[in-house]
Each structure stands twice: as C-alpha cells, then as structure tokens.
TORKOL-4160 file (C-alpha; in steps of 0.2 Angstrom, whole numbers, padded with zeros to 4 digits, m for minus):
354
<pt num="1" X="m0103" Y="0115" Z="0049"/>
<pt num="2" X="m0087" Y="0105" Z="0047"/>
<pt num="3" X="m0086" Y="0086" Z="0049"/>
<pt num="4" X="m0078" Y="0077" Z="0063"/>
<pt num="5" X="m0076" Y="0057" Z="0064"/>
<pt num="6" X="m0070" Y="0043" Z="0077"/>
<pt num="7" X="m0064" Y="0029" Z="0067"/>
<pt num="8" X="m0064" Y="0016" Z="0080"/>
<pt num="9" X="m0052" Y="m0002" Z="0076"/>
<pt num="10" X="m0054" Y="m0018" Z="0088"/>
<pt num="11" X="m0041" Y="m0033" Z="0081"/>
<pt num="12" X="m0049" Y="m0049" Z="0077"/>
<pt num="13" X="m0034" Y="m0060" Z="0077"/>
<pt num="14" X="m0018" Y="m0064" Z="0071"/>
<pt num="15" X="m0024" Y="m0074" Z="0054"/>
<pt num="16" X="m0007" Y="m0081" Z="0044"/>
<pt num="17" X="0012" Y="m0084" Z="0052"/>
<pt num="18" X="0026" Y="m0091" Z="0044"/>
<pt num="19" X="0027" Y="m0109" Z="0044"/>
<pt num="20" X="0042" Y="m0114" Z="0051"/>
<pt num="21" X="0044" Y="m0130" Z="0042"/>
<pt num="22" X="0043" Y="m0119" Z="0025"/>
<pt num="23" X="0060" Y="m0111" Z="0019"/>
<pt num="24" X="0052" Y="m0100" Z="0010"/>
<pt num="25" X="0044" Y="m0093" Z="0023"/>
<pt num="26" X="0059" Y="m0092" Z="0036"/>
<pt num="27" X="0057" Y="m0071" Z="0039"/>
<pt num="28" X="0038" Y="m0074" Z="0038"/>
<pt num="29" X="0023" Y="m0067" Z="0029"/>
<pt num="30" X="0017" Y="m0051" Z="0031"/>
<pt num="31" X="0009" Y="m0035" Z="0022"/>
<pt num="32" X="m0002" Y="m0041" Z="0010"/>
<pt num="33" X="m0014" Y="m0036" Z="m0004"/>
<pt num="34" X="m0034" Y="m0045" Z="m0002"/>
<pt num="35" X="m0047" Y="m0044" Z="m0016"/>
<pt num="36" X="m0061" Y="m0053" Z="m0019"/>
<pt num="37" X="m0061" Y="m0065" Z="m0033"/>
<pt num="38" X="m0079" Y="m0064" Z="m0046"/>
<pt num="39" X="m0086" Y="m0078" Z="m0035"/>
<pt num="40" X="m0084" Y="m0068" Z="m0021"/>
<pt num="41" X="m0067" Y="m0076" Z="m0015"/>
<pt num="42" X="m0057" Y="m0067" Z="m0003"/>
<pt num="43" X="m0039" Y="m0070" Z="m0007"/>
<pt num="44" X="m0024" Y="m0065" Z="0002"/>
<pt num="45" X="m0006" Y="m0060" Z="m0007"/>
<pt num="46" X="0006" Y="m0059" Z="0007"/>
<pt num="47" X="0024" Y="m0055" Z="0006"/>
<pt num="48" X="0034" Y="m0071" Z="0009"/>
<pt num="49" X="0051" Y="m0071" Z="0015"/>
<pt num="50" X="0065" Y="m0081" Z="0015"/>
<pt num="51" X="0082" Y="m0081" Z="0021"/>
<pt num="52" X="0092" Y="m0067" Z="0014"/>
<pt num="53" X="0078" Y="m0054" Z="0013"/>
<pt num="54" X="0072" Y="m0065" Z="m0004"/>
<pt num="55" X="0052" Y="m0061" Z="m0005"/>
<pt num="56" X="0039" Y="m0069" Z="m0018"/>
<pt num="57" X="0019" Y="m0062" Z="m0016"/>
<pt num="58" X="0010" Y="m0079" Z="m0012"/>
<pt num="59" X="m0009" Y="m0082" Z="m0014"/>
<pt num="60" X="m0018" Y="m0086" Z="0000"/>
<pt num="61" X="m0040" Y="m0090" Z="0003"/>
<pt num="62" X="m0046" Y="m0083" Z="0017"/>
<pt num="63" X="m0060" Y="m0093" Z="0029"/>
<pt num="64" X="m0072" Y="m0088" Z="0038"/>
<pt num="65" X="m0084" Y="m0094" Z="0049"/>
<pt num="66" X="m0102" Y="m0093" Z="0052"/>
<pt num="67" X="m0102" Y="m0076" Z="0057"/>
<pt num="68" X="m0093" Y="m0070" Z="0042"/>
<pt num="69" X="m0078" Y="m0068" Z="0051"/>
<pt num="70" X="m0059" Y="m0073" Z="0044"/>
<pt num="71" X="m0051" Y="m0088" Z="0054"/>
<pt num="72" X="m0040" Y="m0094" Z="0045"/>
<pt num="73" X="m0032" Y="m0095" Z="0027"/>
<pt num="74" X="m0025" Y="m0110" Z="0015"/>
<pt num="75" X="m0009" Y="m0107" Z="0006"/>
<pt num="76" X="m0010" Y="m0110" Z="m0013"/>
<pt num="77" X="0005" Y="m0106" Z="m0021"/>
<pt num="78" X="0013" Y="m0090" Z="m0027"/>
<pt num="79" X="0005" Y="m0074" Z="m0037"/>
<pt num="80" X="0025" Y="m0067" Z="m0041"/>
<pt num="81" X="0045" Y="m0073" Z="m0039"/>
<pt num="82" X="0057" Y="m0062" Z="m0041"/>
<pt num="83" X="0063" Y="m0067" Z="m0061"/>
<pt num="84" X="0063" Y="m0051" Z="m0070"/>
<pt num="85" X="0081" Y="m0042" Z="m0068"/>
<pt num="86" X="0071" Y="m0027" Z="m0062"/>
<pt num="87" X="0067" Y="m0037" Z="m0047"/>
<pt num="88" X="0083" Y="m0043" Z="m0044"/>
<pt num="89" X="0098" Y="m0036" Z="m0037"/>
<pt num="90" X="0118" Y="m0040" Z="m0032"/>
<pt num="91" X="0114" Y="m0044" Z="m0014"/>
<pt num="92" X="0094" Y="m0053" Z="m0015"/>
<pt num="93" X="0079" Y="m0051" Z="m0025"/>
<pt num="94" X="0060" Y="m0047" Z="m0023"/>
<pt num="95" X="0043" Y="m0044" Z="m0026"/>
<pt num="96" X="0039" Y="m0037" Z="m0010"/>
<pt num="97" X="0021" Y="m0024" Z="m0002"/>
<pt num="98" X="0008" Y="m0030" Z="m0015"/>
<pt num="99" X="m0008" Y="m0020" Z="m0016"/>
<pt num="100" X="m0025" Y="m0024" Z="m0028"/>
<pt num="101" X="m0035" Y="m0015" Z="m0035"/>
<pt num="102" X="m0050" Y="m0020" Z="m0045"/>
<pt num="103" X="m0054" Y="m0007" Z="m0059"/>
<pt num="104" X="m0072" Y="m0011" Z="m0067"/>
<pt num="105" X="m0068" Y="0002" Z="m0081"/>
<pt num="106" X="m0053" Y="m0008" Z="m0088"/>
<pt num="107" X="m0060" Y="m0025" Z="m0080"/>
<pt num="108" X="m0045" Y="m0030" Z="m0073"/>
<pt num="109" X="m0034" Y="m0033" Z="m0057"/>
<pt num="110" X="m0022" Y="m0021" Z="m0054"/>
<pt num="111" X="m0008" Y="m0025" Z="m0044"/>
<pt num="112" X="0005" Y="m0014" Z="m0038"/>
<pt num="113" X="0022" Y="m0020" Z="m0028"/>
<pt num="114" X="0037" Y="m0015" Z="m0024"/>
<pt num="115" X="0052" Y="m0021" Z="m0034"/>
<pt num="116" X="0070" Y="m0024" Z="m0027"/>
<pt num="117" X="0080" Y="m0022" Z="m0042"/>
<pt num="118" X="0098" Y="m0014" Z="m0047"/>
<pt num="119" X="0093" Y="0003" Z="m0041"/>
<pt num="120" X="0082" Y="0000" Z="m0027"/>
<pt num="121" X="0066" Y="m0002" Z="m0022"/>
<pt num="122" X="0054" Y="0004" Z="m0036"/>
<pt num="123" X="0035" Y="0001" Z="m0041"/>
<pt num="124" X="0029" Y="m0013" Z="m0055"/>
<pt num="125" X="0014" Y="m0018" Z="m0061"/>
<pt num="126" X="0004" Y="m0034" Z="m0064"/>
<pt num="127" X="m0015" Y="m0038" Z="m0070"/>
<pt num="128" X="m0025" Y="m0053" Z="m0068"/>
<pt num="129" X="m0043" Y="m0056" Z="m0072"/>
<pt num="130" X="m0047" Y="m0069" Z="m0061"/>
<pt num="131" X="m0033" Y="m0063" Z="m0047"/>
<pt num="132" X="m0026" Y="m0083" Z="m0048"/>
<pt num="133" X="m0014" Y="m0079" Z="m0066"/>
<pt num="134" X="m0005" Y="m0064" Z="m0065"/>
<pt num="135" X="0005" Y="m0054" Z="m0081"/>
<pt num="136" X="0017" Y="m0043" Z="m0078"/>
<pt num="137" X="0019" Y="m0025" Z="m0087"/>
<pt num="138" X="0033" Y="m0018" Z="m0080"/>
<pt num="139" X="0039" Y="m0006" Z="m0068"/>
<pt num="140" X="0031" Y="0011" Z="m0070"/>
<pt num="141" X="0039" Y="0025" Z="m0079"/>
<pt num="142" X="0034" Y="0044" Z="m0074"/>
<pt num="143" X="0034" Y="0059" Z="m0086"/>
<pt num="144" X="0047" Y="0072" Z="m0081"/>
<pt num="145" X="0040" Y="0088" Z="m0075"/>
<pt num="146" X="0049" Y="0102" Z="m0080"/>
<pt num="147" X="0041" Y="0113" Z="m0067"/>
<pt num="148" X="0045" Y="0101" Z="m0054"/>
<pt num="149" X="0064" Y="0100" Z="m0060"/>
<pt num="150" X="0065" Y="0081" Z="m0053"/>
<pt num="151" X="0064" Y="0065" Z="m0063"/>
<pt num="152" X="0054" Y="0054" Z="m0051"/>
<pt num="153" X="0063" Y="0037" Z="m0061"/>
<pt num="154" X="0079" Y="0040" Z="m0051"/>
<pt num="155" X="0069" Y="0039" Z="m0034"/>
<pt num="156" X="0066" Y="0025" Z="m0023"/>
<pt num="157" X="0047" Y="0023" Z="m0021"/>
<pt num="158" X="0036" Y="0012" Z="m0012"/>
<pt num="159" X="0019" Y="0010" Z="m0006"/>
<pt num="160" X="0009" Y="0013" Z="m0022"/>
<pt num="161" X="m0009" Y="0007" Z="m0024"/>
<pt num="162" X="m0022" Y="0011" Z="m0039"/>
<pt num="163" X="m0041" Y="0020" Z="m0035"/>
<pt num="164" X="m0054" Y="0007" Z="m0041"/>
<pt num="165" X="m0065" Y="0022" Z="m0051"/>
<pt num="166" X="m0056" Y="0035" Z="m0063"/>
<pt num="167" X="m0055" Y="0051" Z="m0056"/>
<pt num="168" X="m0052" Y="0070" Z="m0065"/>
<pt num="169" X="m0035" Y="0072" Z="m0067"/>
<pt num="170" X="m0026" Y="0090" Z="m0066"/>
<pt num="171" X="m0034" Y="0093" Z="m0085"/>
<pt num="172" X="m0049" Y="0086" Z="m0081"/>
<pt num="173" X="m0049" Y="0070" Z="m0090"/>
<pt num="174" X="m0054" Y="0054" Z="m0084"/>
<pt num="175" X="m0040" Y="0047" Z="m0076"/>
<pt num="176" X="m0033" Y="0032" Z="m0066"/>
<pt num="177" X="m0025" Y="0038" Z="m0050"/>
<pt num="178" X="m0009" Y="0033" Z="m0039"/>
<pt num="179" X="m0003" Y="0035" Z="m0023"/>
<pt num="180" X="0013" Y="0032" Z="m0021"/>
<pt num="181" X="0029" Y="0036" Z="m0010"/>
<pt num="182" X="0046" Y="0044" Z="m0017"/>
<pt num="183" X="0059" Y="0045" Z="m0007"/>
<pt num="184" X="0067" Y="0064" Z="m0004"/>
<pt num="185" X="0082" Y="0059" Z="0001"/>
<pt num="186" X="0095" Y="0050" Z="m0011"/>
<pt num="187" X="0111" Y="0044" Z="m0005"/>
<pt num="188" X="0110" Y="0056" Z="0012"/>
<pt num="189" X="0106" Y="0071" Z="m0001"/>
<pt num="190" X="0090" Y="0079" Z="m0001"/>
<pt num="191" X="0083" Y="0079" Z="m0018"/>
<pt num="192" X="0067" Y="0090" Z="m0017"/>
<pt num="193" X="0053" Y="0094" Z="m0031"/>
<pt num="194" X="0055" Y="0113" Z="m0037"/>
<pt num="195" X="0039" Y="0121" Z="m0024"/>
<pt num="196" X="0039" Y="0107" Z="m0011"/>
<pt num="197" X="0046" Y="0112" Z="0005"/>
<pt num="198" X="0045" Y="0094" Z="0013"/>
<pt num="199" X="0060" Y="0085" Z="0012"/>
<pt num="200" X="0054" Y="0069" Z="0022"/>
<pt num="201" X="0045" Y="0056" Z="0011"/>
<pt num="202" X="0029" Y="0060" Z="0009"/>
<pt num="203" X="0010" Y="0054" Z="0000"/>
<pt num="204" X="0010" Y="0060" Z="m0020"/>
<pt num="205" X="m0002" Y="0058" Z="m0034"/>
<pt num="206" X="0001" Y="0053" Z="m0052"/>
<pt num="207" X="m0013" Y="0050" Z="m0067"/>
<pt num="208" X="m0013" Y="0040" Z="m0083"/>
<pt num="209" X="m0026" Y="0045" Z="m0093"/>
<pt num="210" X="m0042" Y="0031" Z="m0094"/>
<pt num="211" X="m0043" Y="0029" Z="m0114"/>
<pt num="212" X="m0025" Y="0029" Z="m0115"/>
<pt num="213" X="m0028" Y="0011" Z="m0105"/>
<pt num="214" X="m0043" Y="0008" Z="m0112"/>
<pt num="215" X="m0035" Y="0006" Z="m0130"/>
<pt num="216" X="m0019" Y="m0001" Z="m0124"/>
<pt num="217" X="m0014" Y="m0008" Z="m0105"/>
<pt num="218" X="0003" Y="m0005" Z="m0109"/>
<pt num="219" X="m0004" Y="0013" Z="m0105"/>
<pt num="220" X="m0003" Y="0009" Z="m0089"/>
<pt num="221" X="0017" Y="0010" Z="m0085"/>
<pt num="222" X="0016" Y="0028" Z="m0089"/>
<pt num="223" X="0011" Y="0039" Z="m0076"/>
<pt num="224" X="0012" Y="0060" Z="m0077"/>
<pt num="225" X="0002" Y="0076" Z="m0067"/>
<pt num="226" X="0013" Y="0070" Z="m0049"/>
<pt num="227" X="0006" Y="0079" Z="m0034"/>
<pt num="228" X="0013" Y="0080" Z="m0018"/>
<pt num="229" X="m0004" Y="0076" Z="m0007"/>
<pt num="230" X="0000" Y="0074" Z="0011"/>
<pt num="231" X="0016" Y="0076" Z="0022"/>
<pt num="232" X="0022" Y="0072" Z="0038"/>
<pt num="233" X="0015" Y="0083" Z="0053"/>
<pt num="234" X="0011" Y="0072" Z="0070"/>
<pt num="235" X="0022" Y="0066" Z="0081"/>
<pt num="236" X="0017" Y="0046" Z="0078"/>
<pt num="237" X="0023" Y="0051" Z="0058"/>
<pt num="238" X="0038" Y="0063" Z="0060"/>
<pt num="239" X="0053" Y="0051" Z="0048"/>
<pt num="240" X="0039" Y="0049" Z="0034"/>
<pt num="241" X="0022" Y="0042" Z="0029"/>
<pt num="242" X="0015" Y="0031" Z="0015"/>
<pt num="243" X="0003" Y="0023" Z="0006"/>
<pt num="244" X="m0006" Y="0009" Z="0017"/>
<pt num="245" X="m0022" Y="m0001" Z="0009"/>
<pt num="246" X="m0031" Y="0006" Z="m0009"/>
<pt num="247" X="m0044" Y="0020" Z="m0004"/>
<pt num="248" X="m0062" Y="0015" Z="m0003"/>
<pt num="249" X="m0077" Y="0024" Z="m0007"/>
<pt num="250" X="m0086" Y="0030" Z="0008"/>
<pt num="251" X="m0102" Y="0042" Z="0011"/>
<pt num="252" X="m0090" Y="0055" Z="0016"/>
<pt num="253" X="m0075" Y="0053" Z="0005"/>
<pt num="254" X="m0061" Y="0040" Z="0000"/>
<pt num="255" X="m0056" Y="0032" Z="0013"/>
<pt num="256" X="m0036" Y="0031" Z="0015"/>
<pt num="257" X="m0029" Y="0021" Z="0027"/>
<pt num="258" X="m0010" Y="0026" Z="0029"/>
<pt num="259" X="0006" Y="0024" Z="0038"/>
<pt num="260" X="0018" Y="0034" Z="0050"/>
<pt num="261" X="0034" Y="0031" Z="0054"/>
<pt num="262" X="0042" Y="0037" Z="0073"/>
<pt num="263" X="0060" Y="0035" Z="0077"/>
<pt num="264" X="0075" Y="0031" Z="0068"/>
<pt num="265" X="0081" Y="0026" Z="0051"/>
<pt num="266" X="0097" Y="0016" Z="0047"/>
<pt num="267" X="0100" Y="0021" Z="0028"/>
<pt num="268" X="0104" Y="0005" Z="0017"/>
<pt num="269" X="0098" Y="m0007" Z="0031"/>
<pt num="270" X="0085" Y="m0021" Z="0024"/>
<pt num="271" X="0076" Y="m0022" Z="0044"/>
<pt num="272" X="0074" Y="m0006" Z="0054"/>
<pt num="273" X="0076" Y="m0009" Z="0071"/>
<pt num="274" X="0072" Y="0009" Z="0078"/>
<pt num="275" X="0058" Y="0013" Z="0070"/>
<pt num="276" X="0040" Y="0013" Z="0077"/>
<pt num="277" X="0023" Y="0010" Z="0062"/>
<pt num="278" X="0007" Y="0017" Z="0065"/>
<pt num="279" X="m0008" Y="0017" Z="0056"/>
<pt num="280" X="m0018" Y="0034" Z="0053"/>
<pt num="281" X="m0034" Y="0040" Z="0039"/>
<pt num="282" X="m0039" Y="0052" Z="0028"/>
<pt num="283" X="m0054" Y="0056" Z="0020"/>
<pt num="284" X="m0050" Y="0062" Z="0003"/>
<pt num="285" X="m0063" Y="0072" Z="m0009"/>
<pt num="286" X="m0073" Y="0062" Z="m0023"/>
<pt num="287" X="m0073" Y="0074" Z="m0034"/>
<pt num="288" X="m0055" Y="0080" Z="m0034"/>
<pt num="289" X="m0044" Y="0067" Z="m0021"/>
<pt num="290" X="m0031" Y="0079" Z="m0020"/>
<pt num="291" X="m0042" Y="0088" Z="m0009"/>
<pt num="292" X="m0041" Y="0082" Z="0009"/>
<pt num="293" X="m0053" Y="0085" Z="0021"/>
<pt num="294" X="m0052" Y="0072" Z="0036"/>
<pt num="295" X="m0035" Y="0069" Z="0044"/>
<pt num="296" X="m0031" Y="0059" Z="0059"/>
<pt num="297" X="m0024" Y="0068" Z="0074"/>
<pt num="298" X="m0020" Y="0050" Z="0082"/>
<pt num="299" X="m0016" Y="0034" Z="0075"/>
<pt num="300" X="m0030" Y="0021" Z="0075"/>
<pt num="301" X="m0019" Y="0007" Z="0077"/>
<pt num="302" X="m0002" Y="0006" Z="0083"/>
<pt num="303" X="0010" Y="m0007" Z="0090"/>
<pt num="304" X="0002" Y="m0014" Z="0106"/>
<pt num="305" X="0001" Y="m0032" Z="0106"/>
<pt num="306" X="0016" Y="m0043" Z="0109"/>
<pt num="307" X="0017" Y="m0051" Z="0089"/>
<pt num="308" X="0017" Y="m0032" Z="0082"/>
<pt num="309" X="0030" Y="m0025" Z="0097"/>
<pt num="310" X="0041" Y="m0040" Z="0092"/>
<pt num="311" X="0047" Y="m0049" Z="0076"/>
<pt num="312" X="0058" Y="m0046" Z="0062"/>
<pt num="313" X="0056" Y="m0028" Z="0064"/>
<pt num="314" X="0048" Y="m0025" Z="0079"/>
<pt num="315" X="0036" Y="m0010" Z="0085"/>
<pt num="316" X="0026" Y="m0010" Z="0066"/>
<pt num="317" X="0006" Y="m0012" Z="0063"/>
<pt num="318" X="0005" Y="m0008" Z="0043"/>
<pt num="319" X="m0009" Y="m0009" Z="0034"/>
<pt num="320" X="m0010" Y="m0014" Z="0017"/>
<pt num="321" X="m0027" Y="m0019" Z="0014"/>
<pt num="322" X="m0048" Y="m0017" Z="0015"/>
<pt num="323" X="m0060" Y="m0029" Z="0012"/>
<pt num="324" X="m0078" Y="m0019" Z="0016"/>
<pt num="325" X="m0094" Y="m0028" Z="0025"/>
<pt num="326" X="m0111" Y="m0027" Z="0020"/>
<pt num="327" X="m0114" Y="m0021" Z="0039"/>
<pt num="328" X="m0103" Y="m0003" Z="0034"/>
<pt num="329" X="m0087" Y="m0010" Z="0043"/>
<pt num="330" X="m0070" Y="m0013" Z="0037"/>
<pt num="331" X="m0061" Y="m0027" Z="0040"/>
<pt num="332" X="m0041" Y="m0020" Z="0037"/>
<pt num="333" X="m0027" Y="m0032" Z="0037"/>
<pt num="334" X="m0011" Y="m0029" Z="0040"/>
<pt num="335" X="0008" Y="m0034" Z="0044"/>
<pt num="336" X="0015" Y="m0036" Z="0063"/>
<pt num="337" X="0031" Y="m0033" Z="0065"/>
<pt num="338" X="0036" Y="m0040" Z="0049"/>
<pt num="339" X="0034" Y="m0057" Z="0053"/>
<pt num="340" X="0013" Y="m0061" Z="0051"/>
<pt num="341" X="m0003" Y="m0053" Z="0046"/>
<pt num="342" X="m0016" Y="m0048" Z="0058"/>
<pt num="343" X="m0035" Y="m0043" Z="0052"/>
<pt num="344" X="m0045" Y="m0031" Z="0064"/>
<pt num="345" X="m0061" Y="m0020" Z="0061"/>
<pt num="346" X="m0063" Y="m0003" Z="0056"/>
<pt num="347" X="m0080" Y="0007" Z="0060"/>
<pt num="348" X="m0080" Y="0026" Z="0053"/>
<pt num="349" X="m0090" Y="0035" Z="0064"/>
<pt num="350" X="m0095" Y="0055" Z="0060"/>
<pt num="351" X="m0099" Y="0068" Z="0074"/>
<pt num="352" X="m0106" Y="0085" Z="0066"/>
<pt num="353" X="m0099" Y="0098" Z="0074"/>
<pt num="354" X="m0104" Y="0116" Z="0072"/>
C-alpha cells in the first residue's frame, strides 16, 4: 500500500495591511512568523517595510472571534530593527522572513530571519522565552564539508526555519534540525556542492547536535551534516523552491509547507516583478526527515485573488507560518504580494491507495 493525500486550503481573509498613515509600514507587512505565547497567545511577527527596502520584524496579537477564528490583530511594537552591522548594508538594512520555533527540549523560542547585511541576505538567530523580549545570537555559521568542496558561509541563504523536536542527525545523535535555502548561483556563476547535480536553489538540511545547545545556546550559530533534501521538478517551481512555515508533526509525517517560484528572476533586484509564488507540501519522515515521502504535484495555494496578484511584488502567496487547531486543521498564514498577510485553512486528508 502507498499513501495518497488531498490537502485542501480555503482562505479566510486578508488579516493585517500596511497602515498608510505609518512610515514604517510604507511597502507594507507581509510574511511573518506566529507562535503561540505560554498563556496561549497567538502572536504574529510580520515583516514591516518602509521606504527603501528597510524592514524591522514587528509583534502583532492576533483576535479571534467566537468561533475561534483570526479577525483581526493589534500592533504592539517591534520583536527586531536592523542595528547589528550584519543586518545592515551600503544601500538599506533588515531583518526581514522571520520564522518561530518553539523547542520544549532547550525551552526557548527560536527564531530564524533573514539578515541583509554587507554580503547579502544570510540567516540569524534570536530566542525569547516569553516571544515579547527577544536576544540575538548571531548569524549562523556552517562547518565546511570537505566532501562537499563548498563553504556554505559564502552563499546567500534564506528561508530557514527550526523543527520543534530533536531529530537523529546523520551520526545518529539527537540533533536540532534546519531547513534552509542557499543559493547555487553566485554572481551569475553556478557554485554547486561536490554530488549535487541541481544547480537552482533548492531545500537542504543542517544539524547542531542537542547537548551541544543544551550546555551552551551559543551552540546554536553552528550548524554541520548539510543535506540537500528536495529540488525543483514541477512546472509551478521551475526558478527555485524554499522553506515556507516550521514543519509540523502530523499522523503521517512532518508537515512542510513550502514554496515555488515560476517565471523570471532579475539578479540583484530588491522586488521581482516576473516571478509567480506558489505554495506546495511535503510530508517528511519522523524518524529520519530526510526522507520524503509525500510530494505535492500541484500547488495548494497559488495567486488567485486580487491583493496576491497585485502589490509590491505581484503574483506571490508565501507561507511562512502554522498555527494548528484542536479540530486537526491548520490555519497557515502567509504574505500577498508582498504588501499584507492573509490566514487561510489547511485540511490534510489521506486516500489509501493500493
């Protein structure tokens, strides 16, 4: 017998846009993390930004109504601003793509974003306890590989996000897990990992051992085992795919959901004018999430609606986070077009199939 399943998305609404009457918010809010705080807060961490491509991670609570659905959200300040010269750079600055984890086996918030500094685009690292005070760590570091023959420092890399539970890594400790998304290409020249035939940028895998953290969180920066997990292959992703929200533990795997990019990229451009996001899944194995044994065929959500098919950068759905409902569904929110955030709902259905 194999598995089949029918993930099924209907939106709910477009929750948070940017307030016109806030500089700050003047290219709008979009992408963000979510966690739930220990009271059972849901808070939101969109990416907020103003003029000049100049993004801060704000802090948002999220409402709902009777039904236990989100409506709407109050603003309350700022988790990140770009200070640190590794998030700054010659022409803007930014703590941009946040994603949050919640780790019970080191008891803290872990978030990863993306940070615009001198070299590019590379991934940092915060932690909170309570997800209101956030401490920084650094950006993250990964060991060279000398079977690879590629240092993994000297790519741009986005879309990173943490698994809640330790895993086995490659040597079979307990580990934490990454996903995370280097670029190939560098300066228009492929630079490709010794065994990997994919040169578009594609889903890996790095681990930092668990009592490594557990005995010291500056652990955490270090990161070594990379893995090249999932490439391109459908027509909705044929430029790249990436990281979208943290994978979630379901009866039948973690649950990834991931982006795909379609079109055309405009190398050193801030905003992508022909490109089209969609939104796929992948179910990856418990025991050893380098396995994958779901894939999507089709996108379960792509650009449809007027606020995704036109903003700052039009034609994009991107997910970039999960909250999970005591009903079995999902409630994913996303980024439209680069400008606001939209929540819809996730059902996972499975067909057996002989």
């Amino acid at each position: 017998m194999c598995a089949l399943f029918q993930p099924q998305m209907r939106r709910l609404l477009t929750l948070m846009r940017g307030d016109p009457d806030l500089p700050d918010e003047a290219l709008g809010v979009l992408n963000p993390a979510a966690a739930r705080a220990p009271d059972g807060t849901l808070y939101l961490f969109p990416r907020v930004v103003a003029a000049g491509n100049y993004s801060r991670i704000g802090i948002a609570r999220v409402i709902f109504d009777d039904h236990g659905d989100p409506i709407a959200v109050e603003r309350m300040g700022y988790a990140l601003e770009p200070t640190e010269s590794y998030e700054r750079n010659v022409r803007t600055a930014g703590c941009e793509d946040p994603r949050i984890t919640y780790v019970p086996a080191i008891g803290r918030y872990l978030m990863t974003y993306t940070a615009y500094g001198p070299l590019g685009p590379r991934i940092a690292l915060a932690v909170s306890s309570d997800l209101l005070r956030w401490e920084r760590v650094g950006p993250l570091m990964f060991v060279f590989d000398p079977r690879q023959r590629v240092d993994f420092n000297l790519y741009d890399n986005k879309d990173a996000l943490i698994f809640p539970e330790p895993v086995r890594d490659p040597q079979g400790r307990m580990a934490l897990a990454l996903i995370h998304r280097p670029a190939h290409v560098q300066g228009g020249m492929p630079v490709i990992p010794q065994g990997i035939a994919e040169p578009r940028a594609s889903i890996w895998m790095s681990y930092c051992p668990l009592e490594r953290v557990q005995a010291d969180f500056a652990e955490l920066l270090i990161w070594r085992d990379h893995h090249f997990l999932a490439g391109p292959q459908a027509a909705w992703e044929e430029v790249k795919i990436g990281g979208g929200a943290p994978p979630v533990r379901t009866p039948y795997g973690w649950m990834l959901i991931y982006h795909g990019v379609a079109g055309q990229i405009i190398e050193h451009a801030d905003h992508q004018p022909f490109v089209r996001y969609s939104a796929g899944i992948m179910l990856l194995d418990h025991g050893d999430p380098r396995r994958v044994i779901y894939r999507s065929s089709t996108p379960i959500l792509e650009p449809e609606i007027e606020e995704e098919r036109s903003g700052v950068v039009p034609n994009v759905v991107f997910p970039t986070a999960v909250d999970p409902r005591a009903d079995g569904t999902f409630d994913v929110y996303y980024g439209m077009a680069d400008a606001a955030i939209g929540v819809a709902r996730l059902e996972l259905r499975r067909i057996d199939a002989a």
